[in-house]
PyMOL Python script that loads the backbone (N, CA, C, O; Angstrom):
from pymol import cmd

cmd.read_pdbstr("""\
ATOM      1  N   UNK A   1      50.119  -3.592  32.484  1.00  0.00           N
ATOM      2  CA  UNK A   1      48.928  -3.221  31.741  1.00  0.00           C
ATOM      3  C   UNK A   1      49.262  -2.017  30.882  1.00  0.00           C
ATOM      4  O   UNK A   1      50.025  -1.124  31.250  1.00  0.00           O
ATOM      5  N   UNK A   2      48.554  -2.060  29.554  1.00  0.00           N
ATOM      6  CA  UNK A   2      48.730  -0.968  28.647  1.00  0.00           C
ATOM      7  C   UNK A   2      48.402   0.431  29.024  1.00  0.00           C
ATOM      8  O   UNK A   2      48.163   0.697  30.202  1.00  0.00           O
ATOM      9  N   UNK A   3      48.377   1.260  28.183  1.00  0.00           N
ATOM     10  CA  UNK A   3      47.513   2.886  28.860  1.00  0.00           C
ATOM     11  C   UNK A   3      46.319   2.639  28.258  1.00  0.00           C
ATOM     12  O   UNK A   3      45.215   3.042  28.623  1.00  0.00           O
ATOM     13  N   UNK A   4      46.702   1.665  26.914  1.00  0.00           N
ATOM     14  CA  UNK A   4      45.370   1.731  26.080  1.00  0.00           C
ATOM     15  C   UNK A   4      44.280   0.839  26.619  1.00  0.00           C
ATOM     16  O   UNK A   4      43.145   1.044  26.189  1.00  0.00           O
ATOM     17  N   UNK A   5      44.494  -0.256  27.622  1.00  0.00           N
ATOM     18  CA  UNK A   5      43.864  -1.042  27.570  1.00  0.00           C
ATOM     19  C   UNK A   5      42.693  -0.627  27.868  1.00  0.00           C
ATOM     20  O   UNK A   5      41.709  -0.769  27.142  1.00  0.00           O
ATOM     21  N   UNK A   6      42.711   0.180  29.482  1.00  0.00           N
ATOM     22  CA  UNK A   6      41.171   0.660  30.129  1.00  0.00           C
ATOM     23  C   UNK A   6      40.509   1.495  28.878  1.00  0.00           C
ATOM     24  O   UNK A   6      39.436   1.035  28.489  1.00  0.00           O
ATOM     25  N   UNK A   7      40.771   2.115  28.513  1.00  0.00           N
ATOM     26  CA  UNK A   7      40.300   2.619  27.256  1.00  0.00           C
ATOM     27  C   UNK A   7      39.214   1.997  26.472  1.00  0.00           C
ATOM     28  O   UNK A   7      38.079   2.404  26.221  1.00  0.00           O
ATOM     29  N   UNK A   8      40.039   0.555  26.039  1.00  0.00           N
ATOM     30  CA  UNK A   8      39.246   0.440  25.107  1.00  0.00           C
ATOM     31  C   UNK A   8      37.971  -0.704  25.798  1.00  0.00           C
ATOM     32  O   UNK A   8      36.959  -1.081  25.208  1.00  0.00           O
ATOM     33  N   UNK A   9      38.334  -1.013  26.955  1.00  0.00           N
ATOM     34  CA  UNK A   9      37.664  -2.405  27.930  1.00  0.00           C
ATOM     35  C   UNK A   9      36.192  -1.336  28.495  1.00  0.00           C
ATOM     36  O   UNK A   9      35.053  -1.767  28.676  1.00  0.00           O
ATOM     37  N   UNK A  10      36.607  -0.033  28.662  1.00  0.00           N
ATOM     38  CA  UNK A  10      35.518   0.986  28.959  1.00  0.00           C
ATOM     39  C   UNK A  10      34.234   1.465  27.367  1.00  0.00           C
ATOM     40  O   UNK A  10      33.059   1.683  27.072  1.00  0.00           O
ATOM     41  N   UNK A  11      35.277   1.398  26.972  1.00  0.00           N
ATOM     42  CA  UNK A  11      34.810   1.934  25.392  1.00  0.00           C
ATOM     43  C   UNK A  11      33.136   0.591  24.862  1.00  0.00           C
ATOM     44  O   UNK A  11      32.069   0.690  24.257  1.00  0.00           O
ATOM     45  N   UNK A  12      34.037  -0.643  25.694  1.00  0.00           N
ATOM     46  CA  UNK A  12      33.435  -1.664  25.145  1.00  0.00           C
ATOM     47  C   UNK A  12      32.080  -2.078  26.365  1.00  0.00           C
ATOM     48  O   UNK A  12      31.234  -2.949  26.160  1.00  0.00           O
ATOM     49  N   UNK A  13      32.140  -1.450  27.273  1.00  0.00           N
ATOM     50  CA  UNK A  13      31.589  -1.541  28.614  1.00  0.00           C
ATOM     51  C   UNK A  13      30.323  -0.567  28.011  1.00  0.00           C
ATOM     52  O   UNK A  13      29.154  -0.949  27.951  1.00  0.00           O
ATOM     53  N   UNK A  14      30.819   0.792  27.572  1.00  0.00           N
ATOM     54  CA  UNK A  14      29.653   1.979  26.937  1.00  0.00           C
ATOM     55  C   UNK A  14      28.691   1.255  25.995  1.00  0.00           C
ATOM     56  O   UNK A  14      27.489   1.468  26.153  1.00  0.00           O
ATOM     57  N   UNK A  15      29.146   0.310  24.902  1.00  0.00           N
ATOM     58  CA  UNK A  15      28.650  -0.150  24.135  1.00  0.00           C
ATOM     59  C   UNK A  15      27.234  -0.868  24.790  1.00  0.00           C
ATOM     60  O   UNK A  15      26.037  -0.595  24.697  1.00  0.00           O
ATOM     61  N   UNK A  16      28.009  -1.925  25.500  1.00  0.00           N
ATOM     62  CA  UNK A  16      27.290  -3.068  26.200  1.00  0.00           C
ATOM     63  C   UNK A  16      26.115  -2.126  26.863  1.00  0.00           C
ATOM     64  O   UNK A  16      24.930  -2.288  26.573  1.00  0.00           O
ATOM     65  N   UNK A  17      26.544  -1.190  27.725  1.00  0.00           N
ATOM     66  CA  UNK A  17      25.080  -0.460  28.861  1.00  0.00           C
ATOM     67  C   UNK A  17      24.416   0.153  27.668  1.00  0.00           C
ATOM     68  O   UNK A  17      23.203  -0.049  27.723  1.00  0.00           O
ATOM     69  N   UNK A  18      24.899   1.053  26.258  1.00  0.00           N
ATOM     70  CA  UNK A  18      23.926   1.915  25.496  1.00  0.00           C
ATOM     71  C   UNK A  18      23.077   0.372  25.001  1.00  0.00           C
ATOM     72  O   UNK A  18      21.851   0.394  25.114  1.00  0.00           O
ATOM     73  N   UNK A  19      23.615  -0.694  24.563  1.00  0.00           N
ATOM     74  CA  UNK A  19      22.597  -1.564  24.418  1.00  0.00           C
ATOM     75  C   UNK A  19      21.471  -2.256  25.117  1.00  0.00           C
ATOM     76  O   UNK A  19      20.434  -2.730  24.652  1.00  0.00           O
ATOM     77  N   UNK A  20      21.904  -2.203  26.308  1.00  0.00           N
ATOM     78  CA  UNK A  20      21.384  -2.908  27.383  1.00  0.00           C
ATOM     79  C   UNK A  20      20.210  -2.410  27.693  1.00  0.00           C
ATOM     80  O   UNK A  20      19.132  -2.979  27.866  1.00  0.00           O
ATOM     81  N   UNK A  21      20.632  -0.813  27.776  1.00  0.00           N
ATOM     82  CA  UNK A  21      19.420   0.254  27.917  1.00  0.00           C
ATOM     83  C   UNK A  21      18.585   0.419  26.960  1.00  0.00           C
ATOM     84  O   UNK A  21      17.401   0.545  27.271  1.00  0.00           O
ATOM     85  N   UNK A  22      18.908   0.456  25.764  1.00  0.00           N
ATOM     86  CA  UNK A  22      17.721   0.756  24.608  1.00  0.00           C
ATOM     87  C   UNK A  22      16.704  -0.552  24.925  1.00  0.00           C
ATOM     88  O   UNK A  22      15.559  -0.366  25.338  1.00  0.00           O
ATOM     89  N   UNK A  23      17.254  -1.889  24.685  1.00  0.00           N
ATOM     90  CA  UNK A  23      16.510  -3.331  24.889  1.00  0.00           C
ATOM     91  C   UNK A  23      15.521  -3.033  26.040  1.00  0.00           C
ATOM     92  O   UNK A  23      14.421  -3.552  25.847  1.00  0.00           O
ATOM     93  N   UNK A  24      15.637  -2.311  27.217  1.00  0.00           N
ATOM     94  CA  UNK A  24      15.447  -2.550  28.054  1.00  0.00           C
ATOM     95  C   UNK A  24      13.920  -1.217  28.620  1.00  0.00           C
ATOM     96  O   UNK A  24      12.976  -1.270  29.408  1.00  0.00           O
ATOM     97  N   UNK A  25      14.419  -0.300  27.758  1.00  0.00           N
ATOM     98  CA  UNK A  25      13.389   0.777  27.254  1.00  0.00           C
ATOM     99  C   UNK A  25      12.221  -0.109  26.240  1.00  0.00           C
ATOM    100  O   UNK A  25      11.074  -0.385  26.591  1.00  0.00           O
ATOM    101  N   UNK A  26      12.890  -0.475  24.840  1.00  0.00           N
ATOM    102  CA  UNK A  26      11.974  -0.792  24.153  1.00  0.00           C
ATOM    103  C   UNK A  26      11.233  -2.058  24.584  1.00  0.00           C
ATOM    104  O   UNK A  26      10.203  -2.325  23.964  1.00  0.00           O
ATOM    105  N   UNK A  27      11.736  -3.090  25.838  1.00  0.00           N
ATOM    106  CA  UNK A  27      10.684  -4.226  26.293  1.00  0.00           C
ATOM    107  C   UNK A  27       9.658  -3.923  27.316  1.00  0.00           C
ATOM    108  O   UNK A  27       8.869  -4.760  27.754  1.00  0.00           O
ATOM    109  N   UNK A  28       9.712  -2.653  27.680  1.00  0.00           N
ATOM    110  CA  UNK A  28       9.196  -2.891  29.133  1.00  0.00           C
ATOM    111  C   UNK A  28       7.983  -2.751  28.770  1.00  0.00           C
ATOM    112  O   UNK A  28       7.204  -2.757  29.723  1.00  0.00           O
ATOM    113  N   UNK A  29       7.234  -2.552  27.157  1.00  0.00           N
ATOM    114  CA  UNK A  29       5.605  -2.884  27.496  1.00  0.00           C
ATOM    115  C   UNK A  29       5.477  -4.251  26.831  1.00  0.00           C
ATOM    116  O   UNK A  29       4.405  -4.506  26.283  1.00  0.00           O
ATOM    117  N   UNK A  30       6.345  -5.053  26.820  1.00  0.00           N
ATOM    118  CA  UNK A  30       6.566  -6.285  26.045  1.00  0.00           C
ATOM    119  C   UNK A  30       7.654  -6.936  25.600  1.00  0.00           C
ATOM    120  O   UNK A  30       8.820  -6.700  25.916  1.00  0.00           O
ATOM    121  N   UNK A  31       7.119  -8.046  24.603  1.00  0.00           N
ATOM    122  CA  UNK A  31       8.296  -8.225  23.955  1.00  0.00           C
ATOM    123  C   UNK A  31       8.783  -7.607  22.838  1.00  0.00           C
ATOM    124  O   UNK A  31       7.781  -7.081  22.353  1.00  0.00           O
ATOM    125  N   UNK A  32       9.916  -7.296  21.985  1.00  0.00           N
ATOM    126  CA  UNK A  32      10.427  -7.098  20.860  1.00  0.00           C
ATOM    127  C   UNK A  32      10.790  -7.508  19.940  1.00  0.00           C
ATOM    128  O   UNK A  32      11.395  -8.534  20.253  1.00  0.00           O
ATOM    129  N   UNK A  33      10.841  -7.319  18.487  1.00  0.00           N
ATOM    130  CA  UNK A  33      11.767  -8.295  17.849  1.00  0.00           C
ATOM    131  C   UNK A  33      12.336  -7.362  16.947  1.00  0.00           C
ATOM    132  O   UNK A  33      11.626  -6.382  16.726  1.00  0.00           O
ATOM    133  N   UNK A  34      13.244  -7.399  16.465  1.00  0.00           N
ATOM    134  CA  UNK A  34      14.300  -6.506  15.813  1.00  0.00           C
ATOM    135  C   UNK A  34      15.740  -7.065  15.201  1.00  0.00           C
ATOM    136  O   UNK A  34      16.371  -8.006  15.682  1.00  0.00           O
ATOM    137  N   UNK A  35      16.094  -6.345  14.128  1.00  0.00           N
ATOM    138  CA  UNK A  35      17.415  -6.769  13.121  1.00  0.00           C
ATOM    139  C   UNK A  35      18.086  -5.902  13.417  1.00  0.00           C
ATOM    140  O   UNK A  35      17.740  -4.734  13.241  1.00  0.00           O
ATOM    141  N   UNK A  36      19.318  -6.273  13.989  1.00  0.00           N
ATOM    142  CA  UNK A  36      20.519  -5.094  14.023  1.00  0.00           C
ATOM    143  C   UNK A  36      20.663  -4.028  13.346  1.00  0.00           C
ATOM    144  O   UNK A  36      21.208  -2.997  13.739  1.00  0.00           O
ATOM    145  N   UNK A  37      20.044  -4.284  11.996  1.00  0.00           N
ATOM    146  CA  UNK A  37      20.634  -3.483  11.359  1.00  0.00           C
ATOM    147  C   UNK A  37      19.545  -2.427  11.103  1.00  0.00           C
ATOM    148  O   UNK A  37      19.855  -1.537  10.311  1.00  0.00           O
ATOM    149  N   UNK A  38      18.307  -2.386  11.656  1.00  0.00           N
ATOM    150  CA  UNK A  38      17.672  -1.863  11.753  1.00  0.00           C
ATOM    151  C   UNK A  38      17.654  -0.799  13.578  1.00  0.00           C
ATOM    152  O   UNK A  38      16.937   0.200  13.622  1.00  0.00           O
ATOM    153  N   UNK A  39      17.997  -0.965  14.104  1.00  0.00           N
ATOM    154  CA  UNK A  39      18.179  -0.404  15.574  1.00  0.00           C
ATOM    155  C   UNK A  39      19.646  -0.100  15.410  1.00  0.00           C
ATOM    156  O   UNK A  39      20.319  -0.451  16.380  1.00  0.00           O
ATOM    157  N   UNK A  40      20.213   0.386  14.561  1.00  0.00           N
ATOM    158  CA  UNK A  40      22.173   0.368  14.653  1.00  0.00           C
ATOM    159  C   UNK A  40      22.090   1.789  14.724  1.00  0.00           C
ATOM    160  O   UNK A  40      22.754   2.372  15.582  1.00  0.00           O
ATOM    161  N   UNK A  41      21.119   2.637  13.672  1.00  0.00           N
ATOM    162  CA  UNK A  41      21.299   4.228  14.299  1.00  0.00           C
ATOM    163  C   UNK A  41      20.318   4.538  15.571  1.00  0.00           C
ATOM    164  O   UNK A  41      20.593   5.461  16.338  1.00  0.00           O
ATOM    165  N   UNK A  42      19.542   3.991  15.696  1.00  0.00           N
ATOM    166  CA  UNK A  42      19.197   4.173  17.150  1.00  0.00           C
ATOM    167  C   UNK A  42      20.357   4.299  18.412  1.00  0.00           C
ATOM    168  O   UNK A  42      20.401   5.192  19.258  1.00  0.00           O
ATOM    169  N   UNK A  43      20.963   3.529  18.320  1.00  0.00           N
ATOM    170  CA  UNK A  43      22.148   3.069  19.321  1.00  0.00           C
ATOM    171  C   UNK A  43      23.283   3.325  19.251  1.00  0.00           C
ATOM    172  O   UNK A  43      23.963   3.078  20.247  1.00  0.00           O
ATOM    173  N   UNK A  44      23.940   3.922  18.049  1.00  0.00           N
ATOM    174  CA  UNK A  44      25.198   4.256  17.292  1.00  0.00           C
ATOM    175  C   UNK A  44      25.964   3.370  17.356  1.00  0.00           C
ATOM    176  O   UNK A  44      27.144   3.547  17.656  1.00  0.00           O
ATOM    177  N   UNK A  45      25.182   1.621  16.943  1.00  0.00           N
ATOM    178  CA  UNK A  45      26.593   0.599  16.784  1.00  0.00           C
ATOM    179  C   UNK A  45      26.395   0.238  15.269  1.00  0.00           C
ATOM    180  O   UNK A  45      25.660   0.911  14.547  1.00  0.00           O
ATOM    181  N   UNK A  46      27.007  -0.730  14.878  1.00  0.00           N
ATOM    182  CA  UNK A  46      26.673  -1.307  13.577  1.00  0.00           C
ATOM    183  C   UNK A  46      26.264  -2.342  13.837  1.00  0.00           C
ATOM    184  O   UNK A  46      26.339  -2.837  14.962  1.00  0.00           O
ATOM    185  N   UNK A  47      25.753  -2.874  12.859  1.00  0.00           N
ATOM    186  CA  UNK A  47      24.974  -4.312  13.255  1.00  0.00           C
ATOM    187  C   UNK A  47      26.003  -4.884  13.323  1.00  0.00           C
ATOM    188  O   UNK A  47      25.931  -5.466  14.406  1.00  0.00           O
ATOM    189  N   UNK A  48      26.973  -5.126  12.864  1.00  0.00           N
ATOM    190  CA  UNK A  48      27.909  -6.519  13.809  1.00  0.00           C
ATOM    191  C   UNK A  48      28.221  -6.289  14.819  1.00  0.00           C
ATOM    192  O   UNK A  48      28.467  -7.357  15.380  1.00  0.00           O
ATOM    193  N   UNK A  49      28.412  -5.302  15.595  1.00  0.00           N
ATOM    194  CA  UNK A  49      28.778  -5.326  17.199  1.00  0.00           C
ATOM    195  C   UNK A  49      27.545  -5.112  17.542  1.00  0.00           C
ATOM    196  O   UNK A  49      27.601  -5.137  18.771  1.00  0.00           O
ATOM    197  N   UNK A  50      26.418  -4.909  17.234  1.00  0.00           N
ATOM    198  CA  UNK A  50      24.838  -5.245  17.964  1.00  0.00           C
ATOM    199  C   UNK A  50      25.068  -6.596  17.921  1.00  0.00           C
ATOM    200  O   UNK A  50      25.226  -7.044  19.057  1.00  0.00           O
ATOM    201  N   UNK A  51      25.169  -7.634  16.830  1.00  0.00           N
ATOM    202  CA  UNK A  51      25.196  -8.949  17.279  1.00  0.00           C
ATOM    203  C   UNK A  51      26.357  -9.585  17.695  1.00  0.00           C
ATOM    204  O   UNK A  51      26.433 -10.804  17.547  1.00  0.00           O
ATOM    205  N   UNK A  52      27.314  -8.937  18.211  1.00  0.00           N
ATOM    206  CA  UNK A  52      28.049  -9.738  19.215  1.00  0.00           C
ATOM    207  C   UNK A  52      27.522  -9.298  20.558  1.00  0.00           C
ATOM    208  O   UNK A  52      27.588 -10.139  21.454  1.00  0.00           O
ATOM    209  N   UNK A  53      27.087  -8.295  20.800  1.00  0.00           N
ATOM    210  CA  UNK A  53      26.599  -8.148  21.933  1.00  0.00           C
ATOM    211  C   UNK A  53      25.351  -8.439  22.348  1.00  0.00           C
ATOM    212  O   UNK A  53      25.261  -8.568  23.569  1.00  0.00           O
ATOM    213  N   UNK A  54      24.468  -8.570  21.800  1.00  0.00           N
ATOM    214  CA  UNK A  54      23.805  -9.875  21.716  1.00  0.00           C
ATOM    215  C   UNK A  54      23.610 -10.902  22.573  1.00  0.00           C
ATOM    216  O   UNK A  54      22.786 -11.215  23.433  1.00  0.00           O
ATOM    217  N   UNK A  55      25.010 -11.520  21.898  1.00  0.00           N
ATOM    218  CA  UNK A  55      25.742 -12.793  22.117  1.00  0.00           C
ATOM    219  C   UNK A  55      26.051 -12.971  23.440  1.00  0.00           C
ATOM    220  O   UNK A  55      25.849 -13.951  24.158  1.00  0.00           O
ATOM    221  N   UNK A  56      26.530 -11.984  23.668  1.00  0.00           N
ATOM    222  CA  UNK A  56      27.248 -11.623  25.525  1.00  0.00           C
ATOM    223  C   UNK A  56      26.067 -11.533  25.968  1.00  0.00           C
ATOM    224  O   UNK A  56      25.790 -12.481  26.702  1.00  0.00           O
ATOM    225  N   UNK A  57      24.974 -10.546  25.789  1.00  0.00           N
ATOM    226  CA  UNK A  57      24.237 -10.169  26.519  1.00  0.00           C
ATOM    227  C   UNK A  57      23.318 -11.569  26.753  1.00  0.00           C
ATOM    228  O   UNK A  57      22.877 -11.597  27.902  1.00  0.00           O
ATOM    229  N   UNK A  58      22.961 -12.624  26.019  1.00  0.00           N
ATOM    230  CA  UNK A  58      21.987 -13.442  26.146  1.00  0.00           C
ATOM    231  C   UNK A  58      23.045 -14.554  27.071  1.00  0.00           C
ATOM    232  O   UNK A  58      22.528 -15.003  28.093  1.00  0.00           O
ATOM    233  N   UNK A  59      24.244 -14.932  26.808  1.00  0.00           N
ATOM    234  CA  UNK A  59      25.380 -15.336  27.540  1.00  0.00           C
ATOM    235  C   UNK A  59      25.381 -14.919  28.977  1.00  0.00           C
ATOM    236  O   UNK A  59      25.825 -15.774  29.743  1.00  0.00           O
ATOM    237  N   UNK A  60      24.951 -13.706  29.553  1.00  0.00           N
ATOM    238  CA  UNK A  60      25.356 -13.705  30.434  1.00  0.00           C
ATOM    239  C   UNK A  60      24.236 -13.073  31.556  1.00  0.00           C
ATOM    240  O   UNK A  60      23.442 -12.132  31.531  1.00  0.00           O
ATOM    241  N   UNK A  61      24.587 -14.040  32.484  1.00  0.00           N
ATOM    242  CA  UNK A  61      22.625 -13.348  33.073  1.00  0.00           C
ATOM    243  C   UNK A  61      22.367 -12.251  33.695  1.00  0.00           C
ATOM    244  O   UNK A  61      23.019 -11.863  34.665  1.00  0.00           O
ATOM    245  N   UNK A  62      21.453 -11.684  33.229  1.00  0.00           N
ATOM    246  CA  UNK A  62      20.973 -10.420  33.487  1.00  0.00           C
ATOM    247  C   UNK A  62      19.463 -10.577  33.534  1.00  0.00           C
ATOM    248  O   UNK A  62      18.840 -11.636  33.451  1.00  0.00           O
ATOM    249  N   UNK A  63      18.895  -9.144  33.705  1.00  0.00           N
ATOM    250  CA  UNK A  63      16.786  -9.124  33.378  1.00  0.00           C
ATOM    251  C   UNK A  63      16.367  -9.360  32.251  1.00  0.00           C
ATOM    252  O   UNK A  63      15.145  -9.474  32.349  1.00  0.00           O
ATOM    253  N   UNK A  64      16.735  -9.523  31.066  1.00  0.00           N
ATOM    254  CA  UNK A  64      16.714 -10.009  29.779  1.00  0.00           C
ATOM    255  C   UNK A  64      16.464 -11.056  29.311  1.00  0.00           C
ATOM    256  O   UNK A  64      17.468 -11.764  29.229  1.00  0.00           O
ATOM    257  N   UNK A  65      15.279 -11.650  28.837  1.00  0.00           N
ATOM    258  CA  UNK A  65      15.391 -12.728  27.896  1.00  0.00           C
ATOM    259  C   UNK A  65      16.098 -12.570  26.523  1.00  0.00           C
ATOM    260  O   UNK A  65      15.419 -11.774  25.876  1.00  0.00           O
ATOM    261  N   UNK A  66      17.281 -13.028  25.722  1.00  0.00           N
ATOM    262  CA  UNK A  66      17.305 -12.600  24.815  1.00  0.00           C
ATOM    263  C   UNK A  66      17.440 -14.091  23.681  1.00  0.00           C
ATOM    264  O   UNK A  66      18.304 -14.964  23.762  1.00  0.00           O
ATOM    265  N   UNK A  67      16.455 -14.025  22.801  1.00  0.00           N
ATOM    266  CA  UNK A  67      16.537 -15.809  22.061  1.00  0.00           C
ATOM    267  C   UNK A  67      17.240 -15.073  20.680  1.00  0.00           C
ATOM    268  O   UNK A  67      17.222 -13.858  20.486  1.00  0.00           O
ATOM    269  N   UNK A  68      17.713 -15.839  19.986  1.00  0.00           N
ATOM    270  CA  UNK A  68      17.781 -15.479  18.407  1.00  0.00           C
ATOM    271  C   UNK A  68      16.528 -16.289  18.344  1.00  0.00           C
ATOM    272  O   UNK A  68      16.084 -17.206  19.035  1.00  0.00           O
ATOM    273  N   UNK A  69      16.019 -15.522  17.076  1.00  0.00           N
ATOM    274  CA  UNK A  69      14.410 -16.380  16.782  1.00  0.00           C
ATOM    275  C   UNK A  69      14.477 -16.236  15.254  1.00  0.00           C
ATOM    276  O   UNK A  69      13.591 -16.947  14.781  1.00  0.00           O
ATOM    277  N   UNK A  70      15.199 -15.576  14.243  1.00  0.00           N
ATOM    278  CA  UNK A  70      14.953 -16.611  13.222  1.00  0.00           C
ATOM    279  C   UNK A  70      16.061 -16.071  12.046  1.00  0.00           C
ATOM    280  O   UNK A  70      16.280 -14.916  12.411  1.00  0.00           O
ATOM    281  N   UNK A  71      16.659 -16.252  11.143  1.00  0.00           N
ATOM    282  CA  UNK A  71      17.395 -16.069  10.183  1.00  0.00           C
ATOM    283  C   UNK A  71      17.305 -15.743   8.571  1.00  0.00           C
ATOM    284  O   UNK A  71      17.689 -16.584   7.758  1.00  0.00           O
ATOM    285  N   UNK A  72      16.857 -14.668   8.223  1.00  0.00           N
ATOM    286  CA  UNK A  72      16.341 -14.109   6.803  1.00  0.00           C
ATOM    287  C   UNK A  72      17.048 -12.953   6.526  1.00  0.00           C
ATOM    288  O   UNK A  72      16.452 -11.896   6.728  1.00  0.00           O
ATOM    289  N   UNK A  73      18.131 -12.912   6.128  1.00  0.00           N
ATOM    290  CA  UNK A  73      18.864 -11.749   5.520  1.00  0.00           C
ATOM    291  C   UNK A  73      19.896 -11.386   6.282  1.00  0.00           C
ATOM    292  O   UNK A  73      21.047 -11.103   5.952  1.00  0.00           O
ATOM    293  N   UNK A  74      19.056 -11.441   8.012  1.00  0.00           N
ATOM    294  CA  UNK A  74      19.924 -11.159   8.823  1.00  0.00           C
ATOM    295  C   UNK A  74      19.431 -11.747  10.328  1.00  0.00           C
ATOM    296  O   UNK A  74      18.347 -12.329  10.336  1.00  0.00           O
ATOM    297  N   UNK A  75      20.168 -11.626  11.601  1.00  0.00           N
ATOM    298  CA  UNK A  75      19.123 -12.131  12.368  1.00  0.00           C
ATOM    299  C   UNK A  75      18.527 -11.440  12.975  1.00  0.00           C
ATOM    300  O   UNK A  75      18.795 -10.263  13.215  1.00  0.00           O
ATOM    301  N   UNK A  76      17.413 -12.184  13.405  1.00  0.00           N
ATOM    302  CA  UNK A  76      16.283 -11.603  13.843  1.00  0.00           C
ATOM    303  C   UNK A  76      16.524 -12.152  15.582  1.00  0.00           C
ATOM    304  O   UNK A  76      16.939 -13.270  15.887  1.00  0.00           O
ATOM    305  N   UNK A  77      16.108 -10.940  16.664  1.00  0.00           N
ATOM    306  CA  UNK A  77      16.009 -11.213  17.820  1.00  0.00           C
ATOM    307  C   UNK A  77      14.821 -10.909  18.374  1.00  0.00           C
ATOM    308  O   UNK A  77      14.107  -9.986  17.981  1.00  0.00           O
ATOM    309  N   UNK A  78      14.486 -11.879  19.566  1.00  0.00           N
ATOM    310  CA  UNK A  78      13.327 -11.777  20.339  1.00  0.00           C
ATOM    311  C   UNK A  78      14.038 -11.318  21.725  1.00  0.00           C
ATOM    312  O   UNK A  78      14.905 -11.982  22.294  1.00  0.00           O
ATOM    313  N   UNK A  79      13.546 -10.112  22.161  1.00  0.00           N
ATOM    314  CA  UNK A  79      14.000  -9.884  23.479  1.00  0.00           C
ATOM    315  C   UNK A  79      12.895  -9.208  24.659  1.00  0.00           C
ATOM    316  O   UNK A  79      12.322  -8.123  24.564  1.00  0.00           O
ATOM    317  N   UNK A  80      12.788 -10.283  25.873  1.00  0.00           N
ATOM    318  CA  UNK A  80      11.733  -9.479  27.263  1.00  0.00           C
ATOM    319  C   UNK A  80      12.500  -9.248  28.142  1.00  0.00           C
ATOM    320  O   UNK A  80      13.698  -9.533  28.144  1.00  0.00           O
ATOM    321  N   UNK A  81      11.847  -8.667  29.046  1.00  0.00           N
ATOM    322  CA  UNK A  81      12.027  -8.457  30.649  1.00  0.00           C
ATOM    323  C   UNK A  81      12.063 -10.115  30.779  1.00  0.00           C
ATOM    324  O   UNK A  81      11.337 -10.944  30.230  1.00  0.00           O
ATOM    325  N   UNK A  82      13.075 -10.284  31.624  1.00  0.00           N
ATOM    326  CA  UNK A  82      12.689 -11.788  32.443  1.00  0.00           C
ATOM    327  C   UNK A  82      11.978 -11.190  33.833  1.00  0.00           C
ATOM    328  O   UNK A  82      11.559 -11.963  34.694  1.00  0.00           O
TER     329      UNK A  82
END
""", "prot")
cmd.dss("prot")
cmd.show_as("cartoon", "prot")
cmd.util.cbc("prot")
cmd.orient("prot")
């Protein structure tokens, strides 16, 4: 194994929980809907690694509902508490 690897597998782990947590703040009086690229300084990602993580996050089960719900410029997500 590299020196770099944990590094960057942690780096990518920070990402995933600072997202996990904001979603998870902003659902709990409901649902949400939101464009990456609009929540990217909230969270300090850019919208393309908001929507790959996303991707993982709706991929992989957790308390989260997360749907893509619709496509205009950019996408749009619907996300609850399950």
């Amino acid at each position: 194994m590299s020196a770099t690897a944990p590094a960057e597998h942690a780096t990518t782990e920070s990402k995933e929980d600072r997202l996990r947590t904001y979603l998870h703040r902003r659902a709990a009086d409901g649902e949400i809907y939101f464009k990456g690229k609009f929540i990217s300084d909230d969270v300090g990602l850019t919208p393309k690694e908001i929507g790959a993580l996303m991707v993982k996050l709706r991929d992989t089960p957790n308390d989260l509902t997360i749907e893509k719900w619709s496509y205009t410029s950019a996408t749009t997500w619907r996300v609850s508490l399950a």
